[in-house]
C-alpha positions as MATLAB code, in Angstrom:
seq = 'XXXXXXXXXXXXXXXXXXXXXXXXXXXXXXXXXXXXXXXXXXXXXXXXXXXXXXXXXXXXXXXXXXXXXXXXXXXXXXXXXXXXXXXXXXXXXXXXXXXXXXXXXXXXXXXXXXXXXXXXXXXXXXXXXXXXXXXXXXXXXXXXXXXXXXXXXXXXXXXXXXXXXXXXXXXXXXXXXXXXXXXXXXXXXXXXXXXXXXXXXXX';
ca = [
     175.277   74.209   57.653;
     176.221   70.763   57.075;
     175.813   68.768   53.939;
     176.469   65.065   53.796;
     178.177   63.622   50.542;
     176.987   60.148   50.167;
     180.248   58.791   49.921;
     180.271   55.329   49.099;
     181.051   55.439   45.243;
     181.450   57.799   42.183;
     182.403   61.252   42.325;
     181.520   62.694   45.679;
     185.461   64.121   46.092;
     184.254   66.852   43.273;
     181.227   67.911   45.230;
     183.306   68.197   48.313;
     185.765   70.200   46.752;
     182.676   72.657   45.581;
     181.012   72.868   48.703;
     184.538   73.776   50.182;
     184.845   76.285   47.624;
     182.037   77.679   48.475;
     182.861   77.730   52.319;
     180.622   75.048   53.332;
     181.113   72.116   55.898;
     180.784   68.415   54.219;
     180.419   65.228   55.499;
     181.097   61.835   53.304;
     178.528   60.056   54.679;
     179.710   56.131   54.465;
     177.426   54.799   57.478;
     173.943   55.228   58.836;
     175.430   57.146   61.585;
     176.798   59.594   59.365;
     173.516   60.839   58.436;
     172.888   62.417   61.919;
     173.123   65.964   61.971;
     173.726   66.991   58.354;
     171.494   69.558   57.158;
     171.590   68.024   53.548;
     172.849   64.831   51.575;
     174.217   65.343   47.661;
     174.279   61.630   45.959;
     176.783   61.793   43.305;
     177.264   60.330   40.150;
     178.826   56.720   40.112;
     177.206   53.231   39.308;
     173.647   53.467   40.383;
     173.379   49.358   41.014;
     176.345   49.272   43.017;
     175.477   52.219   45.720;
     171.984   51.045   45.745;
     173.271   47.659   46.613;
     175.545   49.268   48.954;
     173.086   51.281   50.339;
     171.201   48.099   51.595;
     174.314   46.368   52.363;
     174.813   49.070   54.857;
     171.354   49.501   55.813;
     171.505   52.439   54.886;
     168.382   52.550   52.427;
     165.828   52.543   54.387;
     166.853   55.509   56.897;
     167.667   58.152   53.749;
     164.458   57.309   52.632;
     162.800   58.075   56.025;
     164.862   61.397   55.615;
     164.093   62.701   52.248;
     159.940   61.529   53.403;
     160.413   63.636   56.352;
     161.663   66.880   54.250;
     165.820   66.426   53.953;
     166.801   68.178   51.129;
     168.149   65.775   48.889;
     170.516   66.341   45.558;
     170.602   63.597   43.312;
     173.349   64.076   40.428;
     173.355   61.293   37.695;
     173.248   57.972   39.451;
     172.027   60.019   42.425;
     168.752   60.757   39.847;
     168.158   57.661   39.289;
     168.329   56.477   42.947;
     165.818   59.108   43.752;
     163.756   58.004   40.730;
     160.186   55.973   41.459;
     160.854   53.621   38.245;
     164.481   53.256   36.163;
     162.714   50.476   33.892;
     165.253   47.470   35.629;
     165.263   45.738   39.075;
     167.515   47.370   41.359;
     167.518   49.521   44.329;
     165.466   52.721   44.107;
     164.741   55.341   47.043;
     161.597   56.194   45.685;
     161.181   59.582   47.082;
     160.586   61.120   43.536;
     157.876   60.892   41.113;
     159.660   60.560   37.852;
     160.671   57.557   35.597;
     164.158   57.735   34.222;
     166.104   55.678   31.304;
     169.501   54.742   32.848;
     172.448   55.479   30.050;
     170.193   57.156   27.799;
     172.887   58.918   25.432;
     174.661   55.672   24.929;
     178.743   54.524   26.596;
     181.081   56.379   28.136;
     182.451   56.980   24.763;
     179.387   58.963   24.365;
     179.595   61.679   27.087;
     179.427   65.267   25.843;
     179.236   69.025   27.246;
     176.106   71.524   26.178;
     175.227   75.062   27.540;
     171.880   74.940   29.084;
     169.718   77.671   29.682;
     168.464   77.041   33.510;
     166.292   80.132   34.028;
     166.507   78.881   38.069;
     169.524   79.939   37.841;
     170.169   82.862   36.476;
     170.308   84.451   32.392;
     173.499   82.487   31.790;
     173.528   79.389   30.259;
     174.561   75.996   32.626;
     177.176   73.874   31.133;
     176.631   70.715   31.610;
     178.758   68.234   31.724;
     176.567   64.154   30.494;
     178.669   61.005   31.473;
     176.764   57.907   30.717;
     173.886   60.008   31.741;
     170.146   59.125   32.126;
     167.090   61.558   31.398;
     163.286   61.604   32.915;
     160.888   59.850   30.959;
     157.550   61.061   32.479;
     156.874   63.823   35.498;
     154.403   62.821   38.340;
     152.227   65.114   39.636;
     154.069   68.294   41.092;
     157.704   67.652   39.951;
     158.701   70.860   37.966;
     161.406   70.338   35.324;
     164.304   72.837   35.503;
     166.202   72.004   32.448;
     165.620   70.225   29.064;
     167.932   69.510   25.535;
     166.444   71.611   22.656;
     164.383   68.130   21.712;
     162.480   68.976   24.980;
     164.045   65.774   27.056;
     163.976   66.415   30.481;
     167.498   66.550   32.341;
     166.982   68.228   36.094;
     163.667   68.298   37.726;
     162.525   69.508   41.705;
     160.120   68.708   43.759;
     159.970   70.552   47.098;
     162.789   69.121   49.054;
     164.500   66.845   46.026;
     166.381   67.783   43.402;
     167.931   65.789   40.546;
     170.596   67.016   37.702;
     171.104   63.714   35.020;
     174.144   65.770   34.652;
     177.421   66.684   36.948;
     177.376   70.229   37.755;
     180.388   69.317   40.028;
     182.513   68.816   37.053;
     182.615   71.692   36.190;
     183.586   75.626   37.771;
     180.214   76.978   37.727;
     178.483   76.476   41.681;
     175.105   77.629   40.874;
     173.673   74.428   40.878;
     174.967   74.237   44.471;
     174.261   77.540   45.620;
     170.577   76.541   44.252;
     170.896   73.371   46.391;
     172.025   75.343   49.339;
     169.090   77.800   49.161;
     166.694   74.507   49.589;
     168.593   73.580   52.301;
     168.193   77.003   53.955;
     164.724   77.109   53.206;
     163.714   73.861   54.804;
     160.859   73.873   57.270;
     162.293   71.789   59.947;
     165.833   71.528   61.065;
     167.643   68.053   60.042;
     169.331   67.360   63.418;
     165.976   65.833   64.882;
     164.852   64.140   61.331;
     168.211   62.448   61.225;
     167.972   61.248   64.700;
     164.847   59.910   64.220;
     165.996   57.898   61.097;
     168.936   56.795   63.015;
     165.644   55.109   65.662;
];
């Protein structure tokens, strides 16, 4: 198995150092030809305006989103969420590939980041703690997305959809890997190997 880190800002190091922990082979994926081959991309948390502007810099926007179309697992973690979003309520760049519309910095500065146990039931009895930095939170489910997690007002934090994932939180940050594992039993599930979808996105 090999999972790409989308490595071109934020805090893919952490999810690399999980995914080592848990004895599997990353990838910081920093050009389109990185994508070819991996099994699964994680985009981390970071400044969601500057990777998505990277992202097309790079030209490197359109071929993840052929990917996560074709059925790449894909993890989006904070920023990564609301890359993976349909709308975030400003212009910037947007993948798309999920039907949810999040609210970018919803609980306010950095100054505002806090830490909360989370009952995930995906995930086991034990509560999640999750870490929010700057974090944003879903607005509105499309058809078929299934929320995974929500505060005790009922906002919406983590959400799936087949091959997509997104936590507005940083599981990475902390020493609990179940949100990985969970990501690495989508990527073991998936229908069709990720060798010829990343080819073909590569053209």
């Amino acid at each position: 198995m090999l999972i790409g880190v989308l490595a071109l800002q934020g805090a893919f190091i952490e999810h690399e150092r999980v995914l080592a922990r848990l004895g599997v082979e990353a990838r910081e994926v920093r050009q389109r030809k990185h994508l070819d081959g991996i099994d699964g991309l994680i985009i981390p948390g970071g400044e969601s305006t500057t990777i998505g502007k990277l992202l097309d810099v790079l030209e490197m926007t359109e071929p993840v989103r052929a990917l996560g179309r074709e059925g790449l697992p894909i993890w989006g973690t904070c920023a990564g969420m609301i890359l993976l979003a349909r709308e975030v309520g400003r212009p910037q760049t947007v993948l798309g590939l999920l039907d949810i519309v999040v609210r970018r910095n919803a609980f306010g500065s950095q100054l505002d980041s806090f830490e909360i146990d989370l009952p995930i039931p995906a995930l086991g009895e034990a509560p999640f703690r999750a870490v929010f930095i700057r974090a944003p939170l879903i607005e509105h489910l499309g058809p078929g997305v299934t929320p995974l997690a929500a505060l005790e007002d009922g906002t919406i934090v983590s959400a799936e959809r087949d091959n997509l994932l997104v936590t507005s939180f940083h599981p990475e940050l902390t020493g609990d890997t179940r949100f990985h594992e969970y990501f690495l039993s989508k990527v073991e599930g998936a229908p069709v190997g990720a060798n010829g979808r990343a080819a073909m996105a590569r053209g």
